[in-house]
N, C-alpha and C positions, 0 to 999 in steps of 0.2 A: 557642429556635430550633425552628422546629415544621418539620419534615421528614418528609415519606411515600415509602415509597417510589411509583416511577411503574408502575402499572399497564393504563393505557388512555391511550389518544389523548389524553383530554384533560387526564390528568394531566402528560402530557406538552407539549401545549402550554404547558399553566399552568407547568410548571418553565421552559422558556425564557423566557415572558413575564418572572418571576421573575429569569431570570440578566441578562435585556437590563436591566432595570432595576438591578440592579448590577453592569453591567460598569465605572463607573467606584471600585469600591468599594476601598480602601485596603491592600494586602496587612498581612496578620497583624493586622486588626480584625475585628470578628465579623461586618460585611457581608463581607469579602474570604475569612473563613474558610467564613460560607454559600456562596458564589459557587463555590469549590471544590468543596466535597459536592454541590451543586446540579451542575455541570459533570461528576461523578464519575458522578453517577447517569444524567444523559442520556448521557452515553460506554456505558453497560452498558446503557442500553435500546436505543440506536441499535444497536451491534453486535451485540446479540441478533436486533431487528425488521429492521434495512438492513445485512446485511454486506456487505463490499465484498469480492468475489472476488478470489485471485491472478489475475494475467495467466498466458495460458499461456507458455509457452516461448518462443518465436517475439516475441510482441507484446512481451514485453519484451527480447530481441535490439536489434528494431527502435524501442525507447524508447530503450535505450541507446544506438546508435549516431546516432540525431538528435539525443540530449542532445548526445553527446558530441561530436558533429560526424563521426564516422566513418564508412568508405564499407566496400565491401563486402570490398575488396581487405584494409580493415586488419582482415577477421575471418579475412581467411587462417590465420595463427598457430595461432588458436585450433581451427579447424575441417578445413583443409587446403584444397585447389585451389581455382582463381573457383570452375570447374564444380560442385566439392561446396556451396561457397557458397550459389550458388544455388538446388542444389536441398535446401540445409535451409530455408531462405528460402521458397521458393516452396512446401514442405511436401509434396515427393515423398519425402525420404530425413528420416528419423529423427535424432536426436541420439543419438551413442554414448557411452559412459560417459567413453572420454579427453577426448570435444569436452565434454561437461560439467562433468568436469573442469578441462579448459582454460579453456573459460568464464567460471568460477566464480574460479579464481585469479588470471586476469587480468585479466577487467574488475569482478568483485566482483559476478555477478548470483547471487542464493542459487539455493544446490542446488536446493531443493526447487520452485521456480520450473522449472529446467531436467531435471527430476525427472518435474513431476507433466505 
């Protein structure tokens, strides 16, 4: 198995040409175990070169509540009045540590999302 790591662009094309060509390879045979190290390596070069940033606070609020189907009224619990609602929504008023809290327990969005 001859294996480099990826260092430039077009080491890195050449690994995906590589993996497309065994994407149909056999789990636990040595195409399927290349296909993995090859897959390993582009994972650690993409999130070195393209990382994908948190959402900030808000944007995932608002991921969650269209996943979920939720309106503004059902983030009362968590946040308190429409009024305050809206304006953490609309990005006058701050999250405070209990609403992040609350957040966080109730609908499961990580802290450090509702943190940073």
């Amino acid at each position: 198995m001859d294996i480099r790591p990826i260092k430039t662009k077009r080491d890195y094309e050449r690994t995906l040409k590589a993996i497309d060509a065994l994407m149909d390879a056999k789990p636990n045979s040595i195409e399927g175990d290349r296909l993995d190290v090859l897959s390993t390596l582009v994972a650690a070069w993409e999130e070195k070169h393209h990382p994908i940033e948190a959402p900030d606070a808000i944007e995932a609020i608002n991921f969650i509540m269209e996943s979920r189907g939720l309106s503004r009224r059902d983030l009362e619990p968590y946040i308190g009045s429409r009024a305050r609602v809206a304006e953490v929504l609309n990005r006058t008023r701050r999250l405070t540590l209990a609403m992040i809290r609350k957040l966080h327990s109730g609908l499961g969005i990580p802290a450090e999302i509702l943190i940073g």
